[in-house]
C-alpha angles and dihedrals in degrees: 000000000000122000127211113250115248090202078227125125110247094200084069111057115084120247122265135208106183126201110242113274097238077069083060115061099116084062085059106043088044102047092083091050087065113120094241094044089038089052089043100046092046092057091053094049094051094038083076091083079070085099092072083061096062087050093150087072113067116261091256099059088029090063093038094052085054098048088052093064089034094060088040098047080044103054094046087060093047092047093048083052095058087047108059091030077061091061092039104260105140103156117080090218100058087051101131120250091238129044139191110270092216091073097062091061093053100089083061101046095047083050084058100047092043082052091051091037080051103052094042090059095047091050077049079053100053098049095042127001094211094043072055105053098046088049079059093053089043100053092055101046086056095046094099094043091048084055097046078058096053097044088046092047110019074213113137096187090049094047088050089060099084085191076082099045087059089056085055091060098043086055095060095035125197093351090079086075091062095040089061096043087057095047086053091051099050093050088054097052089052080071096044088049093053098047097051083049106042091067087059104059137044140187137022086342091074101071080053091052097040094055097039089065096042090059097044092056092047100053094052097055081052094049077042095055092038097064088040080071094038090049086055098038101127092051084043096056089231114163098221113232116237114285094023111173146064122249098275110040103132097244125056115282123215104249095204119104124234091263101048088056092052092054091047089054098042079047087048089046083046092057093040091055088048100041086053080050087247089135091151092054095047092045082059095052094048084041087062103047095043094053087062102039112040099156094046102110089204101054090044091049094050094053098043080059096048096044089051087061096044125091120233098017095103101110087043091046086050094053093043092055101064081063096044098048100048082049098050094049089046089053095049097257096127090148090061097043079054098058087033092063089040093055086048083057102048088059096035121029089189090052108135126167111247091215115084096202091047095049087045087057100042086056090053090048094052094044085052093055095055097253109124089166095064088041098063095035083048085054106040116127085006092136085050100039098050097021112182090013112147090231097058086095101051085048092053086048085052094044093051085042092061094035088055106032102027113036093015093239106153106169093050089052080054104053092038084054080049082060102054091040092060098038096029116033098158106030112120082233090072098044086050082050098050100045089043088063097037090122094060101045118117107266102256087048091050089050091056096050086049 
């Protein structure tokens, strides 16, 4: 039985060594309790009422119609949560960005086995009732096997050979009794659930709730059936995805997420271009992701820092700063706006960021980290360049903040008090200025204040 290739490295997942499933009942209760599932999961049950939009259709197609796009939007779900419980994600959070596309054709394909499984054992049915009825029973005993193929294999025509849904079964061993006991179980209780909530509401909510818990129970047979797979990785041949595991697992889990290894390794694939003197080729690769990700601290940073080795690239490093730096300060990265903006500078003395309140807050950042020069380069022009900008007056308070504290310039704070006295009387700015250089005031000035 083939398996679908992860494209990660298997030598470098740590080993595992899973607690039976049946150990594990409360992951898969409460996977569908997780903020991103539960969000998701609610949409889709309201979005049942869909049916009063499309009012020139009558109520019954209408609802059928949008039950339709509810149980597929539901199974794909389920089927992308077997799938990466096979490879040992459990948490919604750590789901990769991108996925593989297989996976969002298997509801149909599974549709389409269950409709030739079906057939065969009607034409059973028609040669010999009890050969029948044993092809029915069948059937159903190999059901989550025939799942754990097509999720292996996203293959129609292999998870129709049912030669391959026995090895499935082989694989896990006498706990696939119990998982299907337990599978049983939960679809039962889909019923039991529904029954002890229907007598308490009443009206247009019930199609919601219905669905709601339709979709809950199904999800955790799929998390259930997921970590079946997990738990028998090794016999399955399943390549684990970084940071496989729950908590608890008994060896040491990777804590990335998916997406933080991938950076690593595209930052690992970078270096390796510099280090060859390929810098063209490495600035392309850190263009690329970049252009998809521009919020992504990680993939800016990497090509700032290619396009500061690279020759020629001046005018694009210094474009693609006055969208770095905003995004490092907003991230918290103030240190490596700070070095972004120097190494403008080093290329380009007239460099100025084009944004005011970014400016404003590189300059913060600079004076912060005890560094008065850069905030007043930072600052520089800063009344010409953003004239009538709210934020002038709180960069002439900083100014005669650095001028004061920072370099002792006292005359130049004043006159830079002067300044905001004349253009902003009545900023807040100039009321923090001129409470910051009290002491220097002349004394009639300082008795007023007073």
């Amino acid at each position: 039985m083939a398996t679908r290739p992860t494209g990660i490295d298997p030598s470098a997942q740590p080993a595992k060594r899973p607690a039976p499933f049946w150990q594990r009942l409360n992951t898969f209760f409460t996977f569908p309790l997780q903020s991103k599932p539960l969000m998701y999961s609610l949409l889709l049950a309201l979005s049942s009422m869909l049916f009063k939009v499309i009012f020139f259709l009558p109520d019954a197609l209408g609802i059928l119609i949008v039950e339709i796009g509810i149980l597929l939007a539901a199974s794909r779900y389920g089927f992308k949560v077997t799938a990466l419980g096979s490879r040992g994600i459990y948490k919604a959070e750590d789901y990769p960005s991108e996925l593989d596309p297989d996976w969002k054709n298997l509801p149909w394909k599974l549709f389409a086995i269950l409709i030739v499984q079906a057939i065969a054992v009607g034409w059973l049915q028609n040669l010999s009732p009890t050969l029948g009825t044993l092809a029915w029973l069948a059937m159903c005993f190999l059901l989550p096997a025939t799942q754990i193929v097509l999720v292996q294999t996203c293959s129609f025509t292999e998870t129709l050979n049912p030669a391959n849904a026995w090895n499935a079964v082989r694989t896990i061993g006498w706990p696939y009794l119990l998982l299907c006991l337990f599978l049983f179980l939960l679809s039962q209780g889909t019923f039991i659930a529904l029954g002890m909530l229907l007598p308490l509401f009443k009206g247009w909510i019930l199609l919601p709730i219905v669905n709601w818990v339709l979709i809950y129970f199904s999800w955790v047979m799929a998390s259930l059936l997921g970590y079946a797979m997990y738990q028998n990785h090794e016999a399955f041949g399943i390549d684990l995805l970084p940071g496989a595991g729950l908590d608890d697992d008994e060896t040491p889990v990777d804590r990335r997420t998916p997406r933080q290894i991938e950076q690593d390794a595209i930052d690992a694939q970078v270096a390796e271009l510099v280090t060859a003197g390929n810098v063209t080729a490495a600035v392309a690769m850190a263009y690329e992701e970049q252009r998809t990700r521009g919020e992504e601290v990680p993939a800016q940073r990497r090509y700032h820092r290619v396009l500061a080795l690279a020759e020629g690239k001046t005018a694009t490093l210094l474009d693609h700063a006055q969208r770095y730096i905003p995004l490092m300060l907003r991230s918290g990265q103030s240190s490596d706006a700070i070095k972004a903006f120097q190494t403008c500078r080093s290329k380009d003395a007239e460099f100025v960021l084009q944004d005011a309140t970014a400016t404003l807050n590189l300059a913060k950042a600079a004076w912060n980290a005890g560094d008065a020069s850069l905030a007043l380069a930072v600052l520089q022009g800063f009344d010409r360049r953003f004239k009538d900008h709210d934020s002038v007056p709180a960069a002439y308070e900083l100014v005669a903040r650095v001028l004061l504290q920072g370099l002792h310039r006292t005359d130049m704070a004043l006159r830079v008090l002067a300044t905001l006295e004349s253009r902003h009387p009545d900023a807040e700015a100039t009321r923090e200025t001129r409470w910051l250089l009290r002491n220097h005031l002349p004394q009639g000035v300082r008795g007023v204040e007073g």
